[in-house]
FIPA-926137 format. One record per residue (C-alpha): x, y, z; chain; residue number from 1. Coordinates in Angstrom, 1 decimal. Example, Ala and Ser with C-alpha at 12.3 -4.5 7.8 and 13.67 -1.06 7.14 Angstrom:
12.3,-4.5,7.8,A,1
13.7,-1.1,7.1,A,2
***
This chain:
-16.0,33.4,147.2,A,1
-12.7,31.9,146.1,A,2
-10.9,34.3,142.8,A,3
-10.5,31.1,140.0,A,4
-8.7,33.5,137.3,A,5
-10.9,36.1,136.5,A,6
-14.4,34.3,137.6,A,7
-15.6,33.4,141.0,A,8
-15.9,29.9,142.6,A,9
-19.7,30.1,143.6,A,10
-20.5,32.9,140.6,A,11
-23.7,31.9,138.4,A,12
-23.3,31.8,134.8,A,13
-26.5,32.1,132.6,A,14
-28.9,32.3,135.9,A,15
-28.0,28.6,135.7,A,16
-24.2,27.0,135.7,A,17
-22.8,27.4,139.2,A,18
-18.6,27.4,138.8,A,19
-17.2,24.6,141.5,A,20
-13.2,24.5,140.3,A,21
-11.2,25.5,137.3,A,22
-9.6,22.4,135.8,A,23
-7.1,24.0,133.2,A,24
-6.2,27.2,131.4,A,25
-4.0,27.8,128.7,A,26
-3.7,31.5,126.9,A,27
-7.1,32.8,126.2,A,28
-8.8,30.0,127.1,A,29
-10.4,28.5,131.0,A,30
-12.2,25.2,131.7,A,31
-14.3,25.0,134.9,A,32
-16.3,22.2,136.4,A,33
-19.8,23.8,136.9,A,34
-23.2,22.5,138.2,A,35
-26.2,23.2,135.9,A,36
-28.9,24.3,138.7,A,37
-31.4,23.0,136.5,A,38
-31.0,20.1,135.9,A,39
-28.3,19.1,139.1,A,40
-26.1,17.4,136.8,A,41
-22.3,18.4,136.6,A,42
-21.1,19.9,133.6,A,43
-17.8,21.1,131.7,A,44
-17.5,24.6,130.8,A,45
-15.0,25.7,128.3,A,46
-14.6,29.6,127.7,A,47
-12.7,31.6,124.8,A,48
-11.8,35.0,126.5,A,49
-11.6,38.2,124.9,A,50
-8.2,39.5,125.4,A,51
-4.8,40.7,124.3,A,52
-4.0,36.5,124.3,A,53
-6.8,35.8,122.1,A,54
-5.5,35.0,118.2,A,55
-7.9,34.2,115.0,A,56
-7.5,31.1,115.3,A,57
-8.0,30.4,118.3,A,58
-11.7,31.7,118.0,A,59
-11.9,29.4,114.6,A,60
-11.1,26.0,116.7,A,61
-13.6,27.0,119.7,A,62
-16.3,27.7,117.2,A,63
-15.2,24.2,115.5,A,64
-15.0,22.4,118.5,A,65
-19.0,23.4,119.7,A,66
-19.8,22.7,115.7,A,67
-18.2,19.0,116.1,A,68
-19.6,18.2,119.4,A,69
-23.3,19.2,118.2,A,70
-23.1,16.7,115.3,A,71
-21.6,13.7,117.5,A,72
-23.7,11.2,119.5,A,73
-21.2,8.5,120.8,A,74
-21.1,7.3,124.7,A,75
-17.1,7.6,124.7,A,76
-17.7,11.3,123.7,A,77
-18.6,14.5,125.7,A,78
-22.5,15.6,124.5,A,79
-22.7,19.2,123.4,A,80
-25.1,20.9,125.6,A,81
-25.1,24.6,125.2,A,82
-23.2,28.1,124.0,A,83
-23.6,31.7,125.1,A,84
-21.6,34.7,125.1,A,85
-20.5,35.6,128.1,A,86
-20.4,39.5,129.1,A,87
-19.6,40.9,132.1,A,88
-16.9,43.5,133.7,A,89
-14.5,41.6,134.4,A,90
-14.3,39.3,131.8,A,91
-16.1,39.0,128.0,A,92
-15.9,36.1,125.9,A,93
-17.8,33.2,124.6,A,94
-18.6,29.5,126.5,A,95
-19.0,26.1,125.4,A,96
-21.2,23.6,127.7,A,97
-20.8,20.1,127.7,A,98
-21.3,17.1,129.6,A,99
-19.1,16.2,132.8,A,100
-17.3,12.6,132.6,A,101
-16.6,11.7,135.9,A,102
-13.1,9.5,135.5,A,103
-10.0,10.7,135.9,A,104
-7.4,10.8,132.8,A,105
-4.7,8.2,131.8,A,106
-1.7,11.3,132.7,A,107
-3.5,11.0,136.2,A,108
-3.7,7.4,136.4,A,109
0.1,7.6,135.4,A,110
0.7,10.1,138.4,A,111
-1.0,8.2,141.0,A,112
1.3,5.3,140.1,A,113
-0.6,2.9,138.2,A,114
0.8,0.8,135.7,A,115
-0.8,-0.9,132.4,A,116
-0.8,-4.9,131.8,A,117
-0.4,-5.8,127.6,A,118
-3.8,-7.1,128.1,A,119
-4.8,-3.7,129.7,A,120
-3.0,-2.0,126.9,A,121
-4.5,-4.0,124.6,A,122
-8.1,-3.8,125.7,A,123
-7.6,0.5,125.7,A,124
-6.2,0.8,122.5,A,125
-9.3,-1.7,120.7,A,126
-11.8,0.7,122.6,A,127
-10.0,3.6,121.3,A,128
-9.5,2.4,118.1,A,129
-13.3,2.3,117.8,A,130
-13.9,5.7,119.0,A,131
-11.4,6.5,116.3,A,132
-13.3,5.0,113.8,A,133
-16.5,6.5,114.6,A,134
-14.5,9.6,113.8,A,135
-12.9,8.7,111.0,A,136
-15.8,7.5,108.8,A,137
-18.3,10.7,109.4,A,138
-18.3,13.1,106.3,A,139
-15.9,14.3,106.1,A,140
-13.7,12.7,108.7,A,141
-12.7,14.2,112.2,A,142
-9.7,14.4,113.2,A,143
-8.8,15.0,116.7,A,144
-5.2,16.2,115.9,A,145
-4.6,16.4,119.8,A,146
-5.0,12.5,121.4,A,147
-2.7,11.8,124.1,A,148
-2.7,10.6,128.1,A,149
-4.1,13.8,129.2,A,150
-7.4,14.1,126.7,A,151
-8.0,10.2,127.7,A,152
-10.0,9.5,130.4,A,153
-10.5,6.1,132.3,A,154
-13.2,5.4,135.1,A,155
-11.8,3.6,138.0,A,156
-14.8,1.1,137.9,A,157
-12.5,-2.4,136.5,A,158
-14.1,-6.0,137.4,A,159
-11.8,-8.8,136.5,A,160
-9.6,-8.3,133.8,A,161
-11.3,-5.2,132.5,A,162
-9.5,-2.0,132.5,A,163
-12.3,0.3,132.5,A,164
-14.5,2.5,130.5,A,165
-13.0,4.9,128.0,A,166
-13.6,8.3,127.1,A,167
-11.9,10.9,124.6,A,168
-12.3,14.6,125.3,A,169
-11.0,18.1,124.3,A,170
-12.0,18.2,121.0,A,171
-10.7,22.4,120.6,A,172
-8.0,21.0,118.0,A,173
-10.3,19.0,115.9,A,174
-10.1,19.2,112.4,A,175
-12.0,18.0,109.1,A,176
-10.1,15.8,106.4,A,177
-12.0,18.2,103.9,A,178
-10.4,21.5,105.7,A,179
-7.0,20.4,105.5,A,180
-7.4,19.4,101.5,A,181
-8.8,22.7,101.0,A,182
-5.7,24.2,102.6,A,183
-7.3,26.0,105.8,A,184
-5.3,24.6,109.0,A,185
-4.2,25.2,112.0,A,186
-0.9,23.5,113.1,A,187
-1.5,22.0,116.6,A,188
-1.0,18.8,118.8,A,189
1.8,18.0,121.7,A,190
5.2,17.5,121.0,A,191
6.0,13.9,121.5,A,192
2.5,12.5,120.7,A,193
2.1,14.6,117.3,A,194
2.4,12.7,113.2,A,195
5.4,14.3,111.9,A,196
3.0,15.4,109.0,A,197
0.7,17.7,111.5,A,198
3.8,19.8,111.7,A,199
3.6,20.7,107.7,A,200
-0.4,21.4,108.5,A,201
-1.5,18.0,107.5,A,202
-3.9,16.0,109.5,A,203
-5.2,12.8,108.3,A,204
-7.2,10.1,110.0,A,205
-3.4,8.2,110.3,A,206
-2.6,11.1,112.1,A,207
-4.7,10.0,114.8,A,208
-3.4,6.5,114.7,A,209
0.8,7.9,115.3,A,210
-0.9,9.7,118.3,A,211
-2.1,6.4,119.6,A,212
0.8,4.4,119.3,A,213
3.0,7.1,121.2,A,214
0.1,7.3,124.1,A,215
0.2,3.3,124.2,A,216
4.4,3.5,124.1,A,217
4.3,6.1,127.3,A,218
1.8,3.6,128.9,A,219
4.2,0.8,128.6,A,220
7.1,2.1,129.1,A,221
6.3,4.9,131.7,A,222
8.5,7.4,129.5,A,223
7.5,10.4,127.7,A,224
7.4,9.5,123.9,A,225
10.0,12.8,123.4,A,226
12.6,11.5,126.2,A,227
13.1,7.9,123.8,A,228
15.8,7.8,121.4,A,229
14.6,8.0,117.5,A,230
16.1,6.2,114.4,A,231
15.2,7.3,111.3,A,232
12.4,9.4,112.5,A,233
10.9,6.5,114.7,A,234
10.6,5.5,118.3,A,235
12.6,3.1,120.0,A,236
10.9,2.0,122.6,A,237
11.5,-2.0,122.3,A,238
14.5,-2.3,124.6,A,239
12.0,-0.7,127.8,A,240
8.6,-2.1,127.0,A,241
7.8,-5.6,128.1,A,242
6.0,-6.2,125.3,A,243
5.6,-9.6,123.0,A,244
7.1,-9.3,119.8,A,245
3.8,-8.9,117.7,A,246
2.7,-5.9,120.0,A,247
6.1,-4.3,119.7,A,248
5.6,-4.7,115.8,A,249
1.7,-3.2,115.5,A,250
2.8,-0.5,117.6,A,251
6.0,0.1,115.5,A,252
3.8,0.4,112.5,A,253
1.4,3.2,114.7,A,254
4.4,5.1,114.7,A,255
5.9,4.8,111.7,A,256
7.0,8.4,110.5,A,257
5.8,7.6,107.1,A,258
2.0,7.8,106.1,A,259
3.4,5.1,103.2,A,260
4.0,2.3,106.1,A,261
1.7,3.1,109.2,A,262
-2.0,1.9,109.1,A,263
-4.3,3.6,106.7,A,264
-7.1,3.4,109.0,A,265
-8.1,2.7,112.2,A,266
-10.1,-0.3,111.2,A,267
-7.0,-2.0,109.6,A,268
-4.9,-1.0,112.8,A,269
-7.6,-2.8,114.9,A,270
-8.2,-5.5,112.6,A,271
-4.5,-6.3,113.2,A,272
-4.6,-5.3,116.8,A,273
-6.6,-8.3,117.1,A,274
-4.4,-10.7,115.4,A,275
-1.6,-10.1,118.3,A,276
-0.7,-12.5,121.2,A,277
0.5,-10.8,124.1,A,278
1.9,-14.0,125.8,A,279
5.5,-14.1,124.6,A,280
7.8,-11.0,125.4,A,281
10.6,-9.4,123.3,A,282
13.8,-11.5,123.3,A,283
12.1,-15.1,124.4,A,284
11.4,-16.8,121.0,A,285
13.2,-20.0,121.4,A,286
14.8,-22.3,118.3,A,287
12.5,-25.7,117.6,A,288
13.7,-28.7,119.4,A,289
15.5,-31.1,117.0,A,290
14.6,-28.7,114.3,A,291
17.6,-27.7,111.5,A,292
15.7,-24.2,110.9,A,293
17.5,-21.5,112.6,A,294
15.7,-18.6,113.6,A,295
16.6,-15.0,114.3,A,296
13.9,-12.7,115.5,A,297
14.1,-9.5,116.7,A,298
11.1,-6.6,117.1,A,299
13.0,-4.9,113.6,A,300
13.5,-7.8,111.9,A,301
13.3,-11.8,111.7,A,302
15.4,-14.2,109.2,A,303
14.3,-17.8,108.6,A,304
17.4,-20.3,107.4,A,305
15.8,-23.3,106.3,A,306
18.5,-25.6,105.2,A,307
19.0,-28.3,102.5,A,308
18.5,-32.0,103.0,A,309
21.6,-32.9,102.1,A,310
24.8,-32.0,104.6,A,311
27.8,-31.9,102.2,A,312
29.0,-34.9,102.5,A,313
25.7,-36.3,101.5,A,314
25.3,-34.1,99.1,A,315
28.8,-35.4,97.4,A,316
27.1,-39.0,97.5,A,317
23.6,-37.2,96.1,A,318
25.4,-35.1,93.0,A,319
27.4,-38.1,92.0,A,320
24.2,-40.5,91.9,A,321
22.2,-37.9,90.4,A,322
23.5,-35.9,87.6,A,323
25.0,-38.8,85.6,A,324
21.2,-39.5,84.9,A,325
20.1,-36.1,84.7,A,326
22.5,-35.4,82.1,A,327
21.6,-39.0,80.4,A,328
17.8,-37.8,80.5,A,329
18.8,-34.1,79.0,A,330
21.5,-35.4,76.7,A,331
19.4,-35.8,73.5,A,332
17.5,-32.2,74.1,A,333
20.9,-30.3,74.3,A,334
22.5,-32.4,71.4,A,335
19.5,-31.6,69.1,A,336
19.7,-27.9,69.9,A,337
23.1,-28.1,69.2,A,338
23.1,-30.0,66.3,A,339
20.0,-26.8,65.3,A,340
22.1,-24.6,65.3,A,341
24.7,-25.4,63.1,A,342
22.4,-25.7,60.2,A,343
22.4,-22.2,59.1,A,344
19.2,-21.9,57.5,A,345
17.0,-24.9,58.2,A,346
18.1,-25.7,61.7,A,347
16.4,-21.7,62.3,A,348
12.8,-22.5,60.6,A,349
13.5,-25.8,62.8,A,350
14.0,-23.9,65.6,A,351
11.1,-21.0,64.6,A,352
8.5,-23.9,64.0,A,353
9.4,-25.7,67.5,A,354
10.0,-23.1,69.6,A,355
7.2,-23.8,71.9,A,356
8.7,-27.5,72.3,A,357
12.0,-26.3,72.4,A,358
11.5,-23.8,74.9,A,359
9.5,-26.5,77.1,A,360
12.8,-28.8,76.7,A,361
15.0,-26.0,78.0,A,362
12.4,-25.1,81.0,A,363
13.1,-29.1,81.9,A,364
16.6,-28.6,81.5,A,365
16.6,-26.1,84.2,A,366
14.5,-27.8,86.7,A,367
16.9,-31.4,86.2,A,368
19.7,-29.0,87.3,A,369
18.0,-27.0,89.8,A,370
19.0,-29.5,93.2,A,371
15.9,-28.2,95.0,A,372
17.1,-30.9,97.6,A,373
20.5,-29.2,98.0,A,374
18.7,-25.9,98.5,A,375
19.2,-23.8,101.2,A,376
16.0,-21.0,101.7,A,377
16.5,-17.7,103.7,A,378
13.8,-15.4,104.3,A,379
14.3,-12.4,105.8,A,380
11.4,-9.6,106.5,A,381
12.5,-5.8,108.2,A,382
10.4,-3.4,108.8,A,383
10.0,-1.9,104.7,A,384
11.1,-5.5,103.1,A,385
10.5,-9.4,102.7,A,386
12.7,-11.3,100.6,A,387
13.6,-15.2,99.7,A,388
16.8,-16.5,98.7,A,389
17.7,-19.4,97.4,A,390
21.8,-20.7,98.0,A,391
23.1,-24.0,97.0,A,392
26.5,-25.0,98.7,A,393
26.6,-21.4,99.9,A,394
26.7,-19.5,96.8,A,395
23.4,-17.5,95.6,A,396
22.0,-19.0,92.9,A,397
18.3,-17.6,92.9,A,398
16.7,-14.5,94.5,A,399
13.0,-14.3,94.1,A,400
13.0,-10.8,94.7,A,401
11.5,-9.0,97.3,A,402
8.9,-6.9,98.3,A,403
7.3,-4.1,100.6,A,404
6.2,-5.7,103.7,A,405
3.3,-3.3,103.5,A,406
1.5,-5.3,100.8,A,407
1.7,-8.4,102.7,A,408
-1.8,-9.8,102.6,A,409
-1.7,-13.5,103.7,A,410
-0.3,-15.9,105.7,A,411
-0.8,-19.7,104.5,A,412
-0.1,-22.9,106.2,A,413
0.0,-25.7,103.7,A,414
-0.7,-29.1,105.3,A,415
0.9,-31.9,103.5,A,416
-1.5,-34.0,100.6,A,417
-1.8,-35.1,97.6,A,418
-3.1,-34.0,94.4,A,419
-4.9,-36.1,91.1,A,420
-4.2,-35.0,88.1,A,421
-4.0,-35.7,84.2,A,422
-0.7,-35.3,81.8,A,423
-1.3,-34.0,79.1,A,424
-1.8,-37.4,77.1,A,425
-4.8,-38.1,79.3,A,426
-2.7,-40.3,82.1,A,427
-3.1,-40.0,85.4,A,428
-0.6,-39.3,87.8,A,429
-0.5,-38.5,91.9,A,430
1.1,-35.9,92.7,A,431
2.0,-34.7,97.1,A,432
2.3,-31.7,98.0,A,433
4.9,-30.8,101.0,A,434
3.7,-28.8,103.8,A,435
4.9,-25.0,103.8,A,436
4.3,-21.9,105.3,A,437
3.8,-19.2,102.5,A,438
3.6,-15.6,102.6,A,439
1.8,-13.8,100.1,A,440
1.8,-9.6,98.9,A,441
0.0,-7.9,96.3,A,442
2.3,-9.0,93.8,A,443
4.7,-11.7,95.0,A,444
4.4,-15.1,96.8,A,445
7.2,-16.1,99.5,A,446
7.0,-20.0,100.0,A,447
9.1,-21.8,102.6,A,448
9.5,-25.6,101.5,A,449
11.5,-28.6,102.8,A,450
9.4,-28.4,106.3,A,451
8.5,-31.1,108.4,A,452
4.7,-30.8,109.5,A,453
5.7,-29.7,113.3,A,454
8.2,-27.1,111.6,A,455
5.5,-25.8,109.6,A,456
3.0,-25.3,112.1,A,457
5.9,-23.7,114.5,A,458
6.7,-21.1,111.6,A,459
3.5,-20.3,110.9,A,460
2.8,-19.4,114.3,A,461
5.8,-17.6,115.1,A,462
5.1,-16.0,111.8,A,463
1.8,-14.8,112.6,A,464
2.4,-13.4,115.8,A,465
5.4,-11.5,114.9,A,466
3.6,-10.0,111.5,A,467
0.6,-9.7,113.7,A,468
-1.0,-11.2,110.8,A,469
-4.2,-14.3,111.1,A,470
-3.1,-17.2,109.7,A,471
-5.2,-19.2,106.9,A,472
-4.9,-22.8,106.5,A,473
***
């Protein structure tokens, strides 16, 4: 028999669980392939040994680890099949049994020289995603802590454009979301693939979701998450991965150092996994033909310039043609609140009693002088911020504000119609409605105006892909 550490290829465990091969060790703790003599199935054996290695802790996330697996019951998952105490002269300690899944891991796939399509990407991130939410919603979550390349396993079974079967394993650094609210944790995880916040001893179910986005980054890029230059705290991995711009932007917000701005769950990440299209790489967004909008997108950042109707010489010709008769319409409303205010006591009851009218007077005041057909609109959304502002002949002349990108929640595409409705004295009147792309948050609404319909739909679309947001019509 062949020495594997200090057990015995050939040796029977338990009168039962034949070892085969070790498959790892790390301090104080084996894994072996075995075969269960009962039952001729393969199976994983996992032992804690007794030692000057062994720590507390250690012995807490192996009992934890047999405790998690017994309450689980997925097909992406190892089954929990047994534990003993192991006892013998050479070596004393406790084993975990659990089922053998016969595919080799994505750090192997890596080694052997295979490389990952976006749709492949795609299609392994959505079936871990949904392992992730199995975990996630038991009570109280699981958290694996520990997910990269290496505890990812992939059968070599693919048919057409499938990538394969999935599988998550090593469950030894799993924690509960009640443990680490109650304060008992163990920091663990791999440097590279790790939430910045697993290093202060917190693990959430976002945690798990960082992990991801750093496994799917070494994927596409074939570089070890640590070996990529950081900014702020985040990966840059754009400039290597051949990635389409939505993609690059999900998995930016994967790996976003801040809990505040990555997904909350899993089932948001995938419901916005979903939304990508992988067809159009980093860098290859063109401009509309015989469009005026000017578009500047990048995987950080995009700025939409959609500008006025009017070039200046036109708009010369329009501001001469148009105020005279603004100011003939307004003339009367700004004479009588002049004329208001000079009488000191009964032009301010005047002004009291009418103020509803009078403020209504001034609100059409500022819509006569407003020039929305001189307007020039710029949007511009980073990775933290969209704003809108509006700029007539180049100077600023309304900001709408802006808002955090993360309460984004809609993406509209108004088609062009028009609308019935009644003034207020009972007469009808028709009112159309441009088309326009507009973005709504929790708080804020971001509408893009002066569009042609095949501008719109272009914007929309670009929109969507690069937000990684569905569009609603």
């Amino acid at each position: 028999m062949l020495q594997t550490g200090m057990l015995q290829t050939g040796q029977v465990l338990q009168d039962r669980y034949q070892i085969q091969q070790m498959l790892g060790k790390k301090p104080g703790r084996q894994t072996f392939q075995a075969l269960d003599r009962q039952t001729q199935q393969p199976v994983i054996l996992k032992l804690l040994i007794f030692g000057g290695d062994i720590e507390w802790d250690h012995f807490k996330l192996f009992e934890r680890e047999g405790q998690v697996l017994q309450s689980l019951e997925h097909p992406a998952i190892p089954k929990y099949l047994d534990t003993f105490e192991l006892d013998l002269p050479q070596c004393r300690g406790f084993v975990l049994v659990q089922s053998y899944i016969d595919a080799p891991s994505l750090q192997a796939h890596l080694q052997m020289g295979r490389t990952f399509s976006p749709q492949e990407l795609k299609q392994l991130a959505e079936s871990l995603l949904q392992i992730l939410i199995y975990l996630h919603q038991r009570h109280p979550a699981i958290v694996h802590r520990d997910l990269k390349p290496s505890n990812i396993l992939l059968s070599c079974e693919r048919s057409g454009h499938w990538v394969g079967q999935v599988y998550l394993i090593d469950f030894g650094s799993v924690q509960s979301a009640a443990a680490t609210r109650e304060g008992t944790f163990t920091v663990v995880g791999t440097y590279g693939y790790t939430a910045p916040e697993q290093f202060g001893g917190r693990a959430v179910p976002a945690s798990d979701l960082y992990s991801l986005g750093a496994t799917l980054i070494y994927l596409a890029t074939g570089r070890h998450p640590a070996e990529l230059p950081l900014q702020a705290g985040r990966i840059q991995f754009e400039a290597v991965a051949q990635l389409s711009s939505a993609f690059c932007q999900w998995l930016v917000r994967m790996v976003e150092p801040s809990l505040d701005r990555r997904f909350d769950s899993a089932q948001a990440a995938l419901t916005a996994l979903r939304a990508c299209k992988l067809d159009a790489p980093v860098g290859l967004h063109h401009q509309l033909d015989n469009s005026r909008i000017s578009l500047s997108i990048s995987p950080d950042q995009l700025q939409v310039v959609v500008p006025p109707k009017h070039n200046f010489f036109t708009a010369m010709r329009y501001l001469s043609g148009t105020t005279a008769l603004r100011m003939l319409k307004t003339l009367p409303i700004v004479l009588l609140v002049s004329l208001l205010l000079q009488l000191p006591i009964l032009g301010w009851f005047l002004l009291f009693g009418y103020r509803h009218q009078l403020l209504t007077a001034l609100s059409r005041i500022w819509q006569e002088y407003r020039f929305p057909e001189l307007r020039q609109l710029r949007l511009y959304i980073d990775q933290y911020e969209i704003s809108l502002i509006h700029e007539l002949l180049g100077v600023r002349v309304e900001f709408l504000g802006s808002a955090p990108r993360r309460e984004l929640v809609r993406l509209e595409r108004i088609q062009s119609h028009t609308v019935q409705a009644k003034k207020a004295t009972g007469e009808p009147f028709i009112s159309a409605i441009e088309p326009a792309v507009v973005l709504r948050t929790r708080h804020k609404t971001f509408e893009l105006k002066g569009l042609t319909e095949r501008e719109a739909d272009w914007l929309a679309e670009t929109l969507s892909e690069w937000l990684g947001l569905s569009l609603q019509q």
